[in-house]
C-alpha positions, 0 to 999 in steps of 0.5 A, a space after each residue: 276162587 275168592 275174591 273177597 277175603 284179604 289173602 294170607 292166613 289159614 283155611 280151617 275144615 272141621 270134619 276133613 275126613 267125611 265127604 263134604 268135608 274132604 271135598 272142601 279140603 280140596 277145593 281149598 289146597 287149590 285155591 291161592 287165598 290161603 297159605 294152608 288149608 288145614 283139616 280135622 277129624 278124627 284120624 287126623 294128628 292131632 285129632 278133632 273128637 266133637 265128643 272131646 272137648 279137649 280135643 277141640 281146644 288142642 286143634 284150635 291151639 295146634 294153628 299157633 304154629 301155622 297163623 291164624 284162621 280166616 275161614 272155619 267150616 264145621 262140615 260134620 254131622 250125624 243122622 244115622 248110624 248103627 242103632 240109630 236111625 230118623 224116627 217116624 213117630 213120638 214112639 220111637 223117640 228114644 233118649 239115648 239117641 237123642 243125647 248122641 244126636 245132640 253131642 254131634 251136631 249141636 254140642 261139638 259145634 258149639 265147642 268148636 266156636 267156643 275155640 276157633 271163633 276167638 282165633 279169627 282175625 280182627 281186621 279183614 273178613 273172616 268166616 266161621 260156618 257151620 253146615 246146618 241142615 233145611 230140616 233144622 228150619 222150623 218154618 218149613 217142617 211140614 212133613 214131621 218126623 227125624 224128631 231129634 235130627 231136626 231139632 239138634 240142628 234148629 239147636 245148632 241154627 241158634 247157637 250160631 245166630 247168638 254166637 254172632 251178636 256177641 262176636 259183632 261186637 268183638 270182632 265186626 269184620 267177623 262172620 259166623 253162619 249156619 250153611 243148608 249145602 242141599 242133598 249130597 252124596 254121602 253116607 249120611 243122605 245115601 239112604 234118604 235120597 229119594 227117586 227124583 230128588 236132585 243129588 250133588 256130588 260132594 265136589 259141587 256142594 263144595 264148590 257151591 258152599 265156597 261160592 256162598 261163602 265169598 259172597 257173604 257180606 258183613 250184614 248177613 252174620 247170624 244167618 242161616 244160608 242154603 248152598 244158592 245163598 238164599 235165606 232159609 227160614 228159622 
């Protein structure tokens, strides 16, 4: 499947228990470039909490015992859930949700960086990726709305363009990115999906997220990618 990433090393997914996330574990357990594909979530041993930081560190040194990770993906993320819901309108914003909304998509990214990015090796191509969403673009809102959805991934589309001028000068073979994979289907795009509106199966998004990924060169760290690999605007 890869053609650009020296083989060896482990292969890292960050929410290996939702459908995106398990779709990229398997795709990866089939490919000959890494030695081990490793995912975490919450009911894996140990255990991933993006609420817990303690819980990200305590992944991030679980790798000492397999090697060091040469690909990362953050495949996670919230936008509904009981008592939670996209809002419509600047009524409906509500600050708790806001807050949770942050926790999972914004914050619990940024402590996986915080851990994983300093694992990554030095020479050699090596890829942290953080699943994003187009709705976190400001250029193309034109629609309003998902106030607090929208903003903690423009949040996260941030953090992953600074974490990447500081990481090129530690580490240039490094890459770190934020990834648009499109419309799955999942728990979190099924109540959204609209009548028309091209929905992929999580083992194409995968297999179209990887694809991306192998082709990216070091010029393209800080970016934000959809699952064609075309640009999206900030």
């Amino acid at each position: 499947m890869f053609d650009s990433f020296p083989p060896g090393d482990v292969a890292v997914v960050v929410g290996a228990s939702g459908g995106i996330g398990s779709a990229l574990v398997q795709a990866l357990a089939g490919d000959r470039t890494f030695t081990e594909t490793i995912g975490f979530s919450r009911s894996t041993a140990p255990a991933l909490d993006l609420k817990n930081e303690s819980s990200i560190a305590a992944c991030a040194q679980s790798l000492n015992r397999v090697g060091k990770p040469r690909l990362v993906i953050v495949a996670t993320g919230l936008l509904h859930q009981v008592g939670i819901s996209p809002e419509k309108s600047t009524r409906e914003l509500d600050p708790v949700v806001m807050a949770e909304l942050y926790a999972v998509n914004t914050i619990g990214p940024a402590m996986v960086m915080k851990h994983f990015l300093p694992l990554l090796p030095r020479e050699g191509k090596a890829v942290l990726a953080v699943l994003s969403a187009r709705v976190g673009s400001v250029a193309d809102n034109q629609l309003g709305g998902w106030f607090s959805y929208r903003a903690a991934k423009a949040a996260v589309n941030q953090i992953v363009h600074t974490a990447a001028i500081e990481l090129r000068r530690r580490q240039r073979h490094s890459i770190c990115v934020a990834l648009h994979p499109g419309t799955v289907d999942t728990g979190l795009s099924a109540p959204f999906a609209k009548t028309g509106l091209k929905v992929q199966p999580p083992a194409l998004a995968a297999h179209c997220i990887l694809a991306v990924i192998d082709r990216l060169g070091f010029e393209d760290t800080g970016g934000f990618f959809d699952h064609h690999g075309n640009e999206v605007p900030w």
